[in-house]
Biopython code that builds the backbone (N, CA, C, O; Angstrom):
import numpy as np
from Bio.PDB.StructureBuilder import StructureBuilder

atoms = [
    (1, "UNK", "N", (-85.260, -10.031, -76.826)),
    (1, "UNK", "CA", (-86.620, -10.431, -77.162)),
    (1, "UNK", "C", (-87.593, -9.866, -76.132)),
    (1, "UNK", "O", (-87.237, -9.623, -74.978)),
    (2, "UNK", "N", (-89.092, -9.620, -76.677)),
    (2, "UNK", "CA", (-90.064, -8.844, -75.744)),
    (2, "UNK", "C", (-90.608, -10.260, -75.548)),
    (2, "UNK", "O", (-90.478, -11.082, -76.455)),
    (3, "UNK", "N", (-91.258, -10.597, -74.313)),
    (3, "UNK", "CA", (-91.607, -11.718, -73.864)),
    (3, "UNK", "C", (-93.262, -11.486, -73.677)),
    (3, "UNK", "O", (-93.328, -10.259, -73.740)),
    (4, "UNK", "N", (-94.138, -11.796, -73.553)),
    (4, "UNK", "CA", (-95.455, -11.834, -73.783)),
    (4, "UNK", "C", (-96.179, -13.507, -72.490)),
    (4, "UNK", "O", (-96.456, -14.674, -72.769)),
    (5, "UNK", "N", (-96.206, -12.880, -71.428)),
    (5, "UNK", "CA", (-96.666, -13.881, -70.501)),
    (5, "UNK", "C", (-97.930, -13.851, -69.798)),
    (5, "UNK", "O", (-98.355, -12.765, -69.404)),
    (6, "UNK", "N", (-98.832, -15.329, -69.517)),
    (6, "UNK", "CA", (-99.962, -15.077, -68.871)),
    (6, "UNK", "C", (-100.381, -15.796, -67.926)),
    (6, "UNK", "O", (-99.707, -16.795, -67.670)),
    (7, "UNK", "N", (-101.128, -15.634, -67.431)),
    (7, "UNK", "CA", (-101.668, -16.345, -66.532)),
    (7, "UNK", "C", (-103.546, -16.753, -66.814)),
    (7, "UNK", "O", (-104.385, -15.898, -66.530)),
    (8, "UNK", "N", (-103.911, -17.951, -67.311)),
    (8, "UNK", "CA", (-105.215, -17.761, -67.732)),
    (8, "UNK", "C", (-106.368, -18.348, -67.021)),
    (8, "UNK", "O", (-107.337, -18.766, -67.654)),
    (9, "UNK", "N", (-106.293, -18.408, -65.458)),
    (9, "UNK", "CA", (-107.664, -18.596, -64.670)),
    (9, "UNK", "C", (-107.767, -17.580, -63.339)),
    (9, "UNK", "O", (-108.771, -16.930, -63.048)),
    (10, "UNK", "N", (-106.182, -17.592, -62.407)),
    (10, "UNK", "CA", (-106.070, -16.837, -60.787)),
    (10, "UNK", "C", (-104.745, -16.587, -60.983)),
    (10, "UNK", "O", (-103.819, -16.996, -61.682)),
    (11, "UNK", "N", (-105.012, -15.585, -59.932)),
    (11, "UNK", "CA", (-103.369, -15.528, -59.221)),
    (11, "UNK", "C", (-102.431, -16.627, -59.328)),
    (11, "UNK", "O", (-101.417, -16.887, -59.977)),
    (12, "UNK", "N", (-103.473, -17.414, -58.057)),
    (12, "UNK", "CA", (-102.096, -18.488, -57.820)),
    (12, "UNK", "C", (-101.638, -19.352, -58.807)),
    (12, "UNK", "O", (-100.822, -20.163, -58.368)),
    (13, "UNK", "N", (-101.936, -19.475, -60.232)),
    (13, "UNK", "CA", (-100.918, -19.840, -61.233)),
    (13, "UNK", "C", (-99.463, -19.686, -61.304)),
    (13, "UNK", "O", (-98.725, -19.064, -60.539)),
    (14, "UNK", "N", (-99.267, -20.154, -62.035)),
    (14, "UNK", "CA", (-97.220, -19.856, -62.728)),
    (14, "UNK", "C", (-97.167, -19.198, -63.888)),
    (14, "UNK", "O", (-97.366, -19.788, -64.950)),
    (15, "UNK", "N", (-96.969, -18.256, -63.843)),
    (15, "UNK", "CA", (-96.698, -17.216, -65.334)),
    (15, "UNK", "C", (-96.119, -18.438, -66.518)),
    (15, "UNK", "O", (-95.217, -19.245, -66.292)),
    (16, "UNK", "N", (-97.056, -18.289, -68.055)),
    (16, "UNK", "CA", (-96.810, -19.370, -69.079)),
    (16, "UNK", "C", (-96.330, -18.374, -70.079)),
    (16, "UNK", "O", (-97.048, -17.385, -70.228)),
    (17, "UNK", "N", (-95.441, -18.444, -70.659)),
    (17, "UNK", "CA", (-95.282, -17.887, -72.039)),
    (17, "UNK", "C", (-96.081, -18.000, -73.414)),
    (17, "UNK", "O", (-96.290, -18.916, -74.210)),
    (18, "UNK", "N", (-96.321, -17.078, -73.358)),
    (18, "UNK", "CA", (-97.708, -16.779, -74.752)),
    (18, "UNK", "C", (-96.516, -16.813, -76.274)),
    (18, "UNK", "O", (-96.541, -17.604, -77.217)),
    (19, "UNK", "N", (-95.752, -15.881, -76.075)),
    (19, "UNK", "CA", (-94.733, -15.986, -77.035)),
    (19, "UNK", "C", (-94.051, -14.882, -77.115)),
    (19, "UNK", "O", (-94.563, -13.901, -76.576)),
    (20, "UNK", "N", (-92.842, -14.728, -77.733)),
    (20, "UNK", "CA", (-91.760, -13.769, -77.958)),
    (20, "UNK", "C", (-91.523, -12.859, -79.238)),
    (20, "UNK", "O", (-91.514, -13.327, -80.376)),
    (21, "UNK", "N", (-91.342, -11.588, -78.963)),
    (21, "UNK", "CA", (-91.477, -10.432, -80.295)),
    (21, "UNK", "C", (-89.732, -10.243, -80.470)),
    (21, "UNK", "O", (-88.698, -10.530, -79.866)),
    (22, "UNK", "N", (-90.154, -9.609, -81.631)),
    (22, "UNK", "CA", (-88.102, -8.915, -81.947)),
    (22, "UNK", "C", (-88.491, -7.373, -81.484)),
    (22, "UNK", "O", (-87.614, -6.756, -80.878)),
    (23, "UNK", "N", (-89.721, -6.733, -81.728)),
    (23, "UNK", "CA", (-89.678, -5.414, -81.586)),
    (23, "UNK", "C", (-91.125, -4.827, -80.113)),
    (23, "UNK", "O", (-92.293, -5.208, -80.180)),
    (24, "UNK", "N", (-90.653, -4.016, -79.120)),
    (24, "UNK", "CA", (-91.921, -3.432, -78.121)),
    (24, "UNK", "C", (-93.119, -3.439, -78.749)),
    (24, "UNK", "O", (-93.878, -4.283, -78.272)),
    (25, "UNK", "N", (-93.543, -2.846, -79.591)),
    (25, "UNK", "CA", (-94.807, -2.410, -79.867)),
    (25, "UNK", "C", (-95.210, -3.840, -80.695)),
    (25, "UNK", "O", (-96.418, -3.758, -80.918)),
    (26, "UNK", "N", (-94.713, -5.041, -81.206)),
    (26, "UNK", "CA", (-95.664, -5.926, -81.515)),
    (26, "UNK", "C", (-95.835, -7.049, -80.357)),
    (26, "UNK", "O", (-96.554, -8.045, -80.427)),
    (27, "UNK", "N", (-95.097, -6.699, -79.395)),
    (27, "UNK", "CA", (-95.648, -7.725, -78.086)),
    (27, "UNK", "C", (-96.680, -7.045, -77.281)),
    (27, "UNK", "O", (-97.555, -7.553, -76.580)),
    (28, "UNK", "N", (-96.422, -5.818, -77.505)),
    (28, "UNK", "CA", (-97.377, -4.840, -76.627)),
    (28, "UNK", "C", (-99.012, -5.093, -77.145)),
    (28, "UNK", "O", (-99.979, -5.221, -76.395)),
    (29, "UNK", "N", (-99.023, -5.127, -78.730)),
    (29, "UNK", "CA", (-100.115, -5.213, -79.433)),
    (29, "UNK", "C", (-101.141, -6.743, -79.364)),
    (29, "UNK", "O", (-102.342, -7.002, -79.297)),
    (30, "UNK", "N", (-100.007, -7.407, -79.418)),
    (30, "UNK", "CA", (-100.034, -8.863, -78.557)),
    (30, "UNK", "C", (-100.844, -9.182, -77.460)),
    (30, "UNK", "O", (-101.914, -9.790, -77.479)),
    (31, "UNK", "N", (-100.118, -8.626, -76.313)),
    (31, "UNK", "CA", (-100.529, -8.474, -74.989)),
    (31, "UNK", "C", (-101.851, -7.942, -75.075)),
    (31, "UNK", "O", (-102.604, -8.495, -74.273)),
    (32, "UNK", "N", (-102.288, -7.234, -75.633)),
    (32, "UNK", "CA", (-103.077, -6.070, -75.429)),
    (32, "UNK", "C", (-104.490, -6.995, -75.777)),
    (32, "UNK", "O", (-105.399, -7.061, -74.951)),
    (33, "UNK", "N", (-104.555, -7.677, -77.061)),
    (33, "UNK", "CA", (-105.040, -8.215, -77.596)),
    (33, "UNK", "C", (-105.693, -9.970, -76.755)),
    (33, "UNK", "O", (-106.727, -10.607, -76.954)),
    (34, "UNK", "N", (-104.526, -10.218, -75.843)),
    (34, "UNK", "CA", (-104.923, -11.924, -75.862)),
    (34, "UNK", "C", (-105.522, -11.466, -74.323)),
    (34, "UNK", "O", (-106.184, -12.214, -73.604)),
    (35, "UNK", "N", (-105.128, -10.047, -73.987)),
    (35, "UNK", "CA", (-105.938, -9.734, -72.510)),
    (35, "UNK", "C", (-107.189, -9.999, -72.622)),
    (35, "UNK", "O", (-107.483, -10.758, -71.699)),
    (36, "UNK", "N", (-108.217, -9.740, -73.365)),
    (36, "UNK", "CA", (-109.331, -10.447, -73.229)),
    (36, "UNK", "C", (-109.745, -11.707, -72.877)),
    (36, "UNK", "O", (-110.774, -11.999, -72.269)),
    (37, "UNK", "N", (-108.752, -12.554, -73.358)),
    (37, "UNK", "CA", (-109.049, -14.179, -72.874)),
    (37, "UNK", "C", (-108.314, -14.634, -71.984)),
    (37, "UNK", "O", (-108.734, -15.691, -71.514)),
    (38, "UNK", "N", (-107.400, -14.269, -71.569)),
    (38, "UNK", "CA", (-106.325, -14.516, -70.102)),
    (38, "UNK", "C", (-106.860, -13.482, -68.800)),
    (38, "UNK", "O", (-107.259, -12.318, -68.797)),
    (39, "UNK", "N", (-106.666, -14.485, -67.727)),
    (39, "UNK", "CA", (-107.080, -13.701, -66.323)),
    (39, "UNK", "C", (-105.830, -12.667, -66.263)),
    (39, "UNK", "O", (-105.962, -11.962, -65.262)),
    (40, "UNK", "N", (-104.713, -12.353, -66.965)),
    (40, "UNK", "CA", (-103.587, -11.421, -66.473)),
    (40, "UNK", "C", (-102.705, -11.507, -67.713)),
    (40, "UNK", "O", (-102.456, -12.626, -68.160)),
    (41, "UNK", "N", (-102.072, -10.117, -68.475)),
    (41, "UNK", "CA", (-101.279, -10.770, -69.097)),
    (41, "UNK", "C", (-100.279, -9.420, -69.104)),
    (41, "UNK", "O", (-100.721, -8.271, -69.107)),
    (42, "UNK", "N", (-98.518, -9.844, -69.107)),
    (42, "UNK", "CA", (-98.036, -8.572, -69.072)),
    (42, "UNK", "C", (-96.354, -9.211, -70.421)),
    (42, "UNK", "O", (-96.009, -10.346, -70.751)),
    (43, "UNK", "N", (-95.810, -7.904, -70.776)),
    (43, "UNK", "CA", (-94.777, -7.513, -71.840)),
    (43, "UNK", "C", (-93.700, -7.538, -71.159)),
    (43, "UNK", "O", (-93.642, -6.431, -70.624)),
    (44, "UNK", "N", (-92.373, -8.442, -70.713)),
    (44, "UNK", "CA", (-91.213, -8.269, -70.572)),
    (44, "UNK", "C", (-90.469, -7.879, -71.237)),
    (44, "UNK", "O", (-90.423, -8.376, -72.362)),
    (45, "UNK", "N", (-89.245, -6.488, -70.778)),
    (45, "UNK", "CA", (-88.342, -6.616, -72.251)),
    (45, "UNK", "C", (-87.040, -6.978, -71.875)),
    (45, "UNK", "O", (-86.772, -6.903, -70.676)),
    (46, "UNK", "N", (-86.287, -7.307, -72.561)),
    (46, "UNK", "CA", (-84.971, -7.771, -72.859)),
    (46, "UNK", "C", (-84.182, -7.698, -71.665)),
    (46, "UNK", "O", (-83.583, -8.766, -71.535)),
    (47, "UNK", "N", (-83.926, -6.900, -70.741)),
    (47, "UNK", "CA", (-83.431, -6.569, -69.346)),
    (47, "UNK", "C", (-84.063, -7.496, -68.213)),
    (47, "UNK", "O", (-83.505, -7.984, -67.230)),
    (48, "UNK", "N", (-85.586, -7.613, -68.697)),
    (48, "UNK", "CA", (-86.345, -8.361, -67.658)),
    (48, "UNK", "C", (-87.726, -7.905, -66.959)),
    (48, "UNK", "O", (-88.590, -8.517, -66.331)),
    (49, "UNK", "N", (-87.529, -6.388, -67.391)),
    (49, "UNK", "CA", (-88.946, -5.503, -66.556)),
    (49, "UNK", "C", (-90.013, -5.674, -67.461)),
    (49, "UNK", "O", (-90.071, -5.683, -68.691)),
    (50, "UNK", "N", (-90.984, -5.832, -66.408)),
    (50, "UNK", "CA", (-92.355, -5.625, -66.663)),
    (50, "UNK", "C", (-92.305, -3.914, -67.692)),
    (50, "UNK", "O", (-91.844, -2.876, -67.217)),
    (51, "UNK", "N", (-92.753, -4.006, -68.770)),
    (51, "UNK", "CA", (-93.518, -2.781, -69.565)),
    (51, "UNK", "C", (-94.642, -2.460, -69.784)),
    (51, "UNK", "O", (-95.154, -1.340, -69.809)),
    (52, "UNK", "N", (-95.072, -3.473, -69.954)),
    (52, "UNK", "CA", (-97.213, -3.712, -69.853)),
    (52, "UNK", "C", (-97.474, -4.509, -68.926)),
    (52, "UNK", "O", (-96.628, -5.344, -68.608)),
    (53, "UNK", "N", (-98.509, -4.453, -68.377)),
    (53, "UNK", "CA", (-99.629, -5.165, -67.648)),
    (53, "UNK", "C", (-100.989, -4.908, -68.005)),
    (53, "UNK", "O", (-101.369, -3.961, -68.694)),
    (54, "UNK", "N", (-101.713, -5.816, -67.491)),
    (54, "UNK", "CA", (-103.233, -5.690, -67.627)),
    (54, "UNK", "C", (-103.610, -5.948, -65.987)),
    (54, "UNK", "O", (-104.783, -5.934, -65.614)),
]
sb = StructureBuilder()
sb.init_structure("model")
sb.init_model(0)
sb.init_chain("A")
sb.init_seg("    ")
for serial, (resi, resn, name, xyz) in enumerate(atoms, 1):
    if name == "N":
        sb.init_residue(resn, " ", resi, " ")
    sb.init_atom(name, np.array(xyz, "f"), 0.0, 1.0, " ", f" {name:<3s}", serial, name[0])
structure = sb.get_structure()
């Protein structure tokens, strides 16, 4: 699963889960999208690495 996580005021938050994709490019589209209203938001994939950030 692509993981889709944010953080929505500072830094010093705790990364929250926005929600989980079956395929890269619809968490990416995701991400991409809820970045406007979150202070940070980035795409984990299945292994664990960061793929997107904002």
């Amino acid at each position: 699963m692509w993981t889709v996580k944010y953080k929505s005021n500072n830094d010093s938050q705790t990364w929250s889960t926005l929600d989980s994709y079956d395929n890269r490019l619809s968490a990416i589209v995701r991400a991409s999208w809820m970045s406007r209203e979150y202070f940070t938001v980035k795409v984990i994939n299945p292994d664990g690495t960061v793929i997107w950030s904002n």
